[in-house]
C-alpha positions in Angstrom: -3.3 6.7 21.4 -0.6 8.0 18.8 1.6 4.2 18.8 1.0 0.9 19.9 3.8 -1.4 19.0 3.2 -5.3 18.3 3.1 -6.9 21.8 6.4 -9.0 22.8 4.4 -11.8 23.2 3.3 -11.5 19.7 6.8 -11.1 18.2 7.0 -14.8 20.2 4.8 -16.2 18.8 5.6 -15.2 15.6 9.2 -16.1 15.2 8.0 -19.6 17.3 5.0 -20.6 15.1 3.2 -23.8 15.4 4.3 -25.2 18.6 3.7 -22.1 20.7 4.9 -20.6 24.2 5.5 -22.0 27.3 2.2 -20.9 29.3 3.9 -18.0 31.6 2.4 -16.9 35.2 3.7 -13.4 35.5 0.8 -10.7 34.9 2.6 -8.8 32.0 2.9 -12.3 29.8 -1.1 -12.4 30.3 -1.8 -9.3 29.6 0.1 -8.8 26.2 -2.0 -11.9 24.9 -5.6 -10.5 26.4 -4.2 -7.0 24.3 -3.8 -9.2 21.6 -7.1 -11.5 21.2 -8.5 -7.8 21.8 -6.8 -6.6 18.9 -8.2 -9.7 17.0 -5.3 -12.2 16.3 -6.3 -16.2 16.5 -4.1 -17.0 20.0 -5.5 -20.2 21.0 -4.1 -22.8 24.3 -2.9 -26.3 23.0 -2.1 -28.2 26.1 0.5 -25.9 28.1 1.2 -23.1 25.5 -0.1 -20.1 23.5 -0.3 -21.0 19.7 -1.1 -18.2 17.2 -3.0 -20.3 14.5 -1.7 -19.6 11.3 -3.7 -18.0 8.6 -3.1 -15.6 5.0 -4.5 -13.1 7.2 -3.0 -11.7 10.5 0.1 -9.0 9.6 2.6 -10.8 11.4 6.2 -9.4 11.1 8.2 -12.6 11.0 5.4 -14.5 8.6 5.8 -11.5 5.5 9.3 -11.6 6.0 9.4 -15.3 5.3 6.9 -15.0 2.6 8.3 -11.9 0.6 11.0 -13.6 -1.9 14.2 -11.7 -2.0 14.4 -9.9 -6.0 15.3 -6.0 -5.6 16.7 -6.4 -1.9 18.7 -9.2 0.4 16.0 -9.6 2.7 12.5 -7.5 4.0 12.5 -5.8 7.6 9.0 -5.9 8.9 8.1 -3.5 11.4 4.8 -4.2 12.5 2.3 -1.8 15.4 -1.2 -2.2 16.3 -1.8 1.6 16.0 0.5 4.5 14.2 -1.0 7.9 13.6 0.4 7.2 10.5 3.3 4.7 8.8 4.0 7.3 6.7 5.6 9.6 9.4 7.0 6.4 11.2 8.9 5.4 8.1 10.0 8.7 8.1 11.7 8.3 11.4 13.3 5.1 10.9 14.7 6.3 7.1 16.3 9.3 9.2 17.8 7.4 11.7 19.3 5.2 8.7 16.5 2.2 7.8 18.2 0.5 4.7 15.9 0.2 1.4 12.9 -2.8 1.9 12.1 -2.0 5.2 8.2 -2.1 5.4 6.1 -0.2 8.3 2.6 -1.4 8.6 0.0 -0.8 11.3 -3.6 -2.4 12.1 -5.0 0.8 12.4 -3.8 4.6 12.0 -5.6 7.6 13.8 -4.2 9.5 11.6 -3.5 7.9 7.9 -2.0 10.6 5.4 -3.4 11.0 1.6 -2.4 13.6 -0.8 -2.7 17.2 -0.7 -3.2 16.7 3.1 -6.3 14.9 3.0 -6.8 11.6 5.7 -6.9 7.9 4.9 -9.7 6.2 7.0 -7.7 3.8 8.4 -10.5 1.5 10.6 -8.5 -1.7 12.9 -8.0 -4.9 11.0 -9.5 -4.0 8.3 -7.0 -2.8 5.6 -3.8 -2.5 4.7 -1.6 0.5 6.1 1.6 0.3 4.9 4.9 2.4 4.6 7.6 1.1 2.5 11.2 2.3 2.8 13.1 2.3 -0.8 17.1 4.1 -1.2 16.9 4.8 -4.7 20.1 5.1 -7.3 18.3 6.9 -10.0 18.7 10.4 -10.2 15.8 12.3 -8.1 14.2 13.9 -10.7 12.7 9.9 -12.1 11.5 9.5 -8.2 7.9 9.9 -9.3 7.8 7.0 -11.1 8.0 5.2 -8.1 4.4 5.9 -8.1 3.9 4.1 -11.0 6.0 1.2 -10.2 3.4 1.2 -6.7 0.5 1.2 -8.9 1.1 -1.3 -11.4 2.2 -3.5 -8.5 -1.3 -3.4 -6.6 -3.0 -4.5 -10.2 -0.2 -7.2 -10.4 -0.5 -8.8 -6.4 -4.3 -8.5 -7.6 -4.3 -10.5 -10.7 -2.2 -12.4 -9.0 -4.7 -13.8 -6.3 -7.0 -14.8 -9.5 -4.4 -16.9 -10.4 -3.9 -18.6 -7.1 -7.7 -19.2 -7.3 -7.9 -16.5 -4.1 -11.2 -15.1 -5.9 -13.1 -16.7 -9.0 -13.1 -14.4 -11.6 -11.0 -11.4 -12.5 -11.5 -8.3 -10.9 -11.7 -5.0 -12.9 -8.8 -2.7 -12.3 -7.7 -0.1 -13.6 -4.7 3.0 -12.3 -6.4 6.6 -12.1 -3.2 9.2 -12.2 -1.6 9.5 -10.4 -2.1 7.7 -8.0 -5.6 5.8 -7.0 -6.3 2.1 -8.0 -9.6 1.4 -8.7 -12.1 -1.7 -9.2 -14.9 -1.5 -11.4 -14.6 2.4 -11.4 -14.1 3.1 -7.6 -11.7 3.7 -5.4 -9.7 0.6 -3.4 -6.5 2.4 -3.0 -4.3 5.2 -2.8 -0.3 5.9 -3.1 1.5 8.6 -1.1 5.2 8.9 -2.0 7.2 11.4 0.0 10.8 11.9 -0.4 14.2 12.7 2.2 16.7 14.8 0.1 18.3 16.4 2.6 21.4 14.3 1.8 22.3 12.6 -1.2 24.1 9.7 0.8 20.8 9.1 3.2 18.4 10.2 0.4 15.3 7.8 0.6 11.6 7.4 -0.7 8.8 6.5 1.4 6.2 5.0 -0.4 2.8 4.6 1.4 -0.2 2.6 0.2 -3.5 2.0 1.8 -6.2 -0.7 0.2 -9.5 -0.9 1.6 -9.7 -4.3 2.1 -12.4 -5.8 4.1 -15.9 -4.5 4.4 -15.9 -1.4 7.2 -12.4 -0.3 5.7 -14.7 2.5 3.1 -16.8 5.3 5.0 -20.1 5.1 4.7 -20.3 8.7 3.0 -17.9 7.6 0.2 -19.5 4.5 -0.6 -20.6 5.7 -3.6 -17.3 6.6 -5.0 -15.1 3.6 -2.9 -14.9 0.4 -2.6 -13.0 -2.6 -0.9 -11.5 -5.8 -2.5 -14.1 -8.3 -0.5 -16.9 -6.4 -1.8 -15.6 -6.5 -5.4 -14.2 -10.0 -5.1 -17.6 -11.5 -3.6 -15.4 -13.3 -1.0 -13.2 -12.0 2.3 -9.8 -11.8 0.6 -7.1 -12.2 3.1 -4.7 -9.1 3.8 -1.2 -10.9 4.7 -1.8 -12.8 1.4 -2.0 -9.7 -0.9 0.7 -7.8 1.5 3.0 -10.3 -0.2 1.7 -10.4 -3.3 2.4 -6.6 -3.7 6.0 -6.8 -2.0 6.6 -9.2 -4.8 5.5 -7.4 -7.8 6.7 -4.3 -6.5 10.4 -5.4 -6.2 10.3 -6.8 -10.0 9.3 -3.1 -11.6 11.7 -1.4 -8.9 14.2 -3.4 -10.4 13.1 -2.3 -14.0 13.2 1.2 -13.0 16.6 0.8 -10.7 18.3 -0.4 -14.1 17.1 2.7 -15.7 14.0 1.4 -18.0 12.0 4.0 -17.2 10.2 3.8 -20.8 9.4 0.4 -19.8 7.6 1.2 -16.5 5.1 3.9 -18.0 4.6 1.5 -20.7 3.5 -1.2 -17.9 1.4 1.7 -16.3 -0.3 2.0 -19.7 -1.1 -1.4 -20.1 -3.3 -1.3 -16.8 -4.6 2.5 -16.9 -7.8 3.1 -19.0 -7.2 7.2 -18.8 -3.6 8.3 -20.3 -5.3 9.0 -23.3 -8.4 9.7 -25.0 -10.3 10.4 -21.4 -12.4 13.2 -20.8 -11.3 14.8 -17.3 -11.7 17.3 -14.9 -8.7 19.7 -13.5 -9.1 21.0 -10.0 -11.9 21.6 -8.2 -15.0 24.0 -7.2 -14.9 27.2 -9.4 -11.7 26.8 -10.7 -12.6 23.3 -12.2 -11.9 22.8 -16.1 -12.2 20.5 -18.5 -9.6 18.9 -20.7 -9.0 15.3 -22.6 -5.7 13.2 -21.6 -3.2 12.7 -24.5 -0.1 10.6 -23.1 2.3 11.0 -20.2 5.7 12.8 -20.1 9.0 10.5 -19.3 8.7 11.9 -15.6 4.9 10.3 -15.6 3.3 13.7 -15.6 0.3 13.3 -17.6 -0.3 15.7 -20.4 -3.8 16.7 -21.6 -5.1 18.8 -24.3 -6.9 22.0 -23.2 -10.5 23.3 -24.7 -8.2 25.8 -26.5 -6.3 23.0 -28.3 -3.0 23.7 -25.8 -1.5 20.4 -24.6 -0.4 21.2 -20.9 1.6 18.4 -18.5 0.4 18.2 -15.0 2.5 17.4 -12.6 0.3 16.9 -9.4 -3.3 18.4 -9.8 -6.2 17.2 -8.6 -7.7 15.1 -11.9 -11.2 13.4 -12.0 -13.0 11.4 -14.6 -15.5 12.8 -16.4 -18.3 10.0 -16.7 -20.5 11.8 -19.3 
């Protein structure tokens, strides 16, 4: 199954809310809520109608629209699927065919989630958040990688911000691993993949992508040891639609500060929440290749520059970097 779109019936019940839908005999009306209890949303009968019982939790298109304020953008358009081989590639589509900025393409599940430098995102049903988000930039390509960093420091934000709603009881410990990994308490939650559409100026677009393991099930059992998810850190199951919004939020406020050209300003928010720009002992590349070096700053594109064993400061641009923990 390479796409599963969200159900009519669930668009219904939606845009309907409390009071529900008119109980319908034919088959196909039956069938779309059985794919849809199966697919785990709350669809309860009151009386002589379907009611989707309404929660922080199920990814419901019409719900995050409503949510999400309006700051860099008139309104969100929510596209929502049960299953995309990945919402990167479907953003892609829709951005081609002429998707405006802040439309948002999230899936319950992807069979095929995309990381960087090709690798997968395990993208298990329900139980993280798979997300696509189409932006139409003014600022001249060459600051597109900040976008990145606007992503990033918008996770820690819709985080910090569910501590203050009293979502979780204590803070959790964040922190933004270039270029493009949050992590809590030294592992992995999630991961940013920004991909770009150039091929002209008028259309240009940037797809911005972010998976966050979320509940428990959403990590591999062979990267436990290096991931985590937010319910695990949080000591309590944190619910996804909640910190969708949270993030659409926090993202349109430092879009806005890099659309106005404060592009000083957004590293320096990225600073504030990253514990490795400078002074960190890392490792470039991997297997035999594999060196060592010590972070000293970022360049005004966001690279990050690190000083070589040989005293040489060199900027990277998109290498594989690790923490050393010695």
């Amino acid at each position: 199954m390479s796409e599963l779109t969200h159900p009519a019936a669930l668009i219904e019940l939606g845009r309907v809310g409390d009071e529900g839908l008119p109980i319908r005999p034919d088959p196909g009306f039956r069938e779309e809520i059985d794919l849809c209890r199966r697919w785990g949303f709350d669809i309860e009968t009151a009386g002589d109608r379907f009611r989707l019982r309404f929660d922080d939790e199920q990814l419901i298109s019409q719900w995050i629209q409503k949510e999400t304020p309006p700051i860099a953008w008139d309104t969100l358009r929510a596209e929502g699927f049960l299953s995309l081989q990945s919402t990167n590639t479907q953003a892609r589509l829709l951005a081609e065919r002429g998707a405006p900025g802040g439309t948002l393409v999230f899936a319950e599940e992807q069979t095929g989630g995309k990381g960087r430098q090709d690798r997968t995102w395990h993208s298990p049903a329900g139980a993280g958040l798979y997300c696509t988000l189409i932006v139409r930039p003014k600022q001249p390509q060459r600051f597109w990688p900040l976008l990145t960093h606007v992503a990033s420091i918008a996770l820690v934000e819709a985080l910090r911000g569910l501590w203050d709603q009293h979502v979780f009881s204590s803070p959790l410990d964040a922190d933004i691993k270039w270029p493009n990994d949050v992590l809590l308490s030294n592992k992995k939650c999630a991961g940013i993949l920004l991909e770009a559409l150039w091929d002209d100026a008028r259309s240009a677009a940037a797809l911005i992508g972010f998976g966050v393991n979320v509940h428990e099930g959403s990590v591999p059992i062979d990267l436990t040891g290096n991931a985590t998810c937010v319910d695990a850190m949080a000591h309590t199951r944190v619910p996804r639609r909640k910190l969708l919004v949270q993030y659409l939020r926090h993202f349109q406020i430092c879009y806005l500060m890099f659309e106005q050209g404060r592009h000083a300003d957004v590293l320096e928010q990225w600073k504030r929440r990253s514990s490795m720009w400078t002074g960190t002992h890392v490792f470039i590349g991997k297997g035999e290749g594999r060196r060592e070096a010590v972070t000293c700053g970022l360049s005004s594109l966001g690279a990050l520059m690190v000083r070589n064993a040989d005293g040489n400061v060199e900027t990277l641009l998109a290498e594989d970097v690790s923490v050393s923990r010695n």
